[in-house]
C-alpha positions as CSV (number, residue, x, y, z in Angstrom):
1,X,79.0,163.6,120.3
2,X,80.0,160.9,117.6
3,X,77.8,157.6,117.9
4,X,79.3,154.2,118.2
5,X,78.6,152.2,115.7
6,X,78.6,148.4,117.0
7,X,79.1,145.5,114.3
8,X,77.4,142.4,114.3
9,X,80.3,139.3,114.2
10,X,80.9,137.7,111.2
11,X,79.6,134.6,112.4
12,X,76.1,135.3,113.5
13,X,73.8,132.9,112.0
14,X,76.7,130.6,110.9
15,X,78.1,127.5,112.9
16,X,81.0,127.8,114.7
17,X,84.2,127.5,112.5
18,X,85.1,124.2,114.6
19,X,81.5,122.6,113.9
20,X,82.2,123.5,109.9
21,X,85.8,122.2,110.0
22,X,84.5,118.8,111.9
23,X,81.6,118.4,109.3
24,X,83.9,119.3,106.4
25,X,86.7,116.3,108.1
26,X,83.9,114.5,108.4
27,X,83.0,113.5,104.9
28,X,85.8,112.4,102.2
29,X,86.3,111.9,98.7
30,X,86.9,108.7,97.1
31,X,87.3,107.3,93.6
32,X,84.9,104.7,93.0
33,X,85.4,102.2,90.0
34,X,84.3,98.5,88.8
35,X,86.2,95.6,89.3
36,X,85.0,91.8,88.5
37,X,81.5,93.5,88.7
38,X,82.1,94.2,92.4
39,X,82.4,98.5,93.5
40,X,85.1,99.2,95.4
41,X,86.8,102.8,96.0
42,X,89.6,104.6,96.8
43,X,90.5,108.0,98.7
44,X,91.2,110.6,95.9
45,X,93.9,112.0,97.6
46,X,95.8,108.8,96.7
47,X,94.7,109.2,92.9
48,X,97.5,111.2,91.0
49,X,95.9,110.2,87.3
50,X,93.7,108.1,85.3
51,X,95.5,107.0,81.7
52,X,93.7,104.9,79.1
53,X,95.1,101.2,79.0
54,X,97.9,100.1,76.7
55,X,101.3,99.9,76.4
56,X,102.6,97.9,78.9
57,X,105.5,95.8,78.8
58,X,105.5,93.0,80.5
59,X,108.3,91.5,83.1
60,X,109.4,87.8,82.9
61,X,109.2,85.6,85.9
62,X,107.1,88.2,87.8
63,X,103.3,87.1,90.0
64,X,100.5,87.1,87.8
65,X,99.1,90.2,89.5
66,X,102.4,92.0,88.3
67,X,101.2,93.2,84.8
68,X,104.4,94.6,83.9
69,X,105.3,98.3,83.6
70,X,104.5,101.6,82.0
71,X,106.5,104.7,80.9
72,X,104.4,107.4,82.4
73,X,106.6,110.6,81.2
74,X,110.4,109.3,81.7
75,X,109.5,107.2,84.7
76,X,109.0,103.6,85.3
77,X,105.3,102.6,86.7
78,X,104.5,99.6,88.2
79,X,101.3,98.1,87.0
80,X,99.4,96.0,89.3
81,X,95.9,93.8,88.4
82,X,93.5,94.0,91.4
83,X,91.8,91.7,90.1
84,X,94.7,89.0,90.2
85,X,96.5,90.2,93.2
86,X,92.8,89.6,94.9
87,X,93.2,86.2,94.1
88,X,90.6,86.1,91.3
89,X,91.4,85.6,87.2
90,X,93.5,88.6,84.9
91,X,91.3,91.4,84.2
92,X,90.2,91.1,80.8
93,X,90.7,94.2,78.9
94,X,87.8,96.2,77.1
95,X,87.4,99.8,75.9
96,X,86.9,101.0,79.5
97,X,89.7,99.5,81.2
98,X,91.8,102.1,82.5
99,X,94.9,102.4,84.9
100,X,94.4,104.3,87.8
101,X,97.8,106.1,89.2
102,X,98.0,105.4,92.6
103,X,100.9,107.8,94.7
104,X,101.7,106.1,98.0
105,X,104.2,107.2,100.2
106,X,106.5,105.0,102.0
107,X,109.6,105.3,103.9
108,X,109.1,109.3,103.5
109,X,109.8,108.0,99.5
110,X,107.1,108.2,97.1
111,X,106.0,106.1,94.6
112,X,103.9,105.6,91.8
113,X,102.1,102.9,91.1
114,X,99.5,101.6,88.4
115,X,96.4,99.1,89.0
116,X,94.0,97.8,86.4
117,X,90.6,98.4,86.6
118,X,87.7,97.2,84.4
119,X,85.7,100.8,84.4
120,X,85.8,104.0,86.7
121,X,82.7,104.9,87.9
122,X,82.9,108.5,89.7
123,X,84.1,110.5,92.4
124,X,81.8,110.1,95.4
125,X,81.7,112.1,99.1
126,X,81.3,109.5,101.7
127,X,80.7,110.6,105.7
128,X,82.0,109.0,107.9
129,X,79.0,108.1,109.5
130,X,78.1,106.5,106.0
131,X,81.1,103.7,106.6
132,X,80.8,100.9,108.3
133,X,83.8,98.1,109.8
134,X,85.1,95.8,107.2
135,X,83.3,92.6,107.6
136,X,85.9,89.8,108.9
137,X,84.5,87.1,106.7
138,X,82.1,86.9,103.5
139,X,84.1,89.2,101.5
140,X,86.1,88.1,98.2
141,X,89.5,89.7,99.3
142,X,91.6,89.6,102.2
143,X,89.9,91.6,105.3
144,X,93.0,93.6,105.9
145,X,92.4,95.3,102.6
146,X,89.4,96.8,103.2
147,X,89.0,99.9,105.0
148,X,85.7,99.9,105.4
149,X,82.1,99.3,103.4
150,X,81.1,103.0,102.5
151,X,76.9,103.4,102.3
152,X,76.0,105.1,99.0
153,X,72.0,105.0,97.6
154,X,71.5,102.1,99.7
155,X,74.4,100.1,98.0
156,X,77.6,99.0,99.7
157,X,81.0,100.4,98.1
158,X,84.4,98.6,99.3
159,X,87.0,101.0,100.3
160,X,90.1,99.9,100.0
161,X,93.2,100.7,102.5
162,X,95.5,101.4,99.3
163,X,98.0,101.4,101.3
164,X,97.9,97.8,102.4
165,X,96.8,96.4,99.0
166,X,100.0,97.4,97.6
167,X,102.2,97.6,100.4
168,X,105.4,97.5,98.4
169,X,107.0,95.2,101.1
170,X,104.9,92.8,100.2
171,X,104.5,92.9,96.6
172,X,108.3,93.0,96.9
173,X,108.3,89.5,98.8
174,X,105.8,88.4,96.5
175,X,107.8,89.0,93.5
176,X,111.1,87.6,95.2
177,X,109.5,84.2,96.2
178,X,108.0,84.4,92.3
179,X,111.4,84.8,90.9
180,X,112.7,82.2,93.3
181,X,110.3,79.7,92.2
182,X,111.3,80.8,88.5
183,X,115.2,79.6,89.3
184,X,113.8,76.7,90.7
185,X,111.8,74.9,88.0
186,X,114.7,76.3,85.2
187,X,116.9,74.1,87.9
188,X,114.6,71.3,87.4
């Protein structure tokens, strides 16, 4: 009579699909970019844009690490110098200093914000496996700012928790107790 035809499953020869989905979870994008010649990086999915430097205007009686802000079309963007909110010197600005747009989200609000950075370099995939702990000492900025020190051609790459680094709590404190200080020496 009629012959059953049998079909091979789609999957023969193929890893499962939860294998594939836990190598694809497995590895992640990040931004990687040059600051005070140090590599550090951060996850792309936190990267809205990268704009050319310039036009800033500048806040008075603001931290040092507050650059000032930038009219990224109609809105008001913060503009934050990792290299200064590190603790280190201004970044001084040369044809490949850029501002990388940074989206963070916090208090189910989200909000845009803008750090300096002397040169991108590229976007890298990074396993997991390929990231070690942050190391509690030795390192130039605070240890709760790193995420981790991705592997990448035998070089280490700081990845930043973004979301620490400019914790807007904090940079909101910080900028208080820099205005306060402000009212306090005019007082003087």
């Amino acid at each position: 009579m009629g012959n059953v035809v049998q079909q091979a499953p789609a999957t023969r020869g193929k890893p499962p699909v939860t294998a594939l989905a836990a190598a694809v979870a497995d590895v992640q994008q990040y931004l990687t970019f040059q600051l005070s010649g140090e590599m550090y990086a951060v996850g792309i999915l936190n990267v809205k844009e990268i704009i050319e430097y310039g036009s800033l205007t500048e806040i008075p009686m603001m931290p040092a690490f507050i650059r000032g802000v930038i009219n990224l079309r109609g809105s008001v963007v913060p503009v934050i110098d990792l290299s200064a909110r590190f603790g280190g010197h201004t970044t001084e600005t040369s044809r490949r200093t850029c501002i990388v747009i940074i989206e963070l989200v916090h208090e189910a609000e989200r909000h845009d914000i803008g750090i300096v950075v002397d040169a991108v370099s590229e976007v890298l995939e990074v396993s997991s496996a390929d990231i070690e702990p942050a190391p509690s000492f030795g390192a130039k900025i605070r240890a709760d700012f790193i995420a981790g020190m991705g592997k990448i051609a035998g070089k280490f790459v700081i990845i930043l928790d973004i979301q620490k680094v400019l914790s807007v709590d904090e940079i909101a404190t910080l900028a208080t107790v820099s205005e306060g200080n402000g009212k306090v020496m005019a007082d003087a």
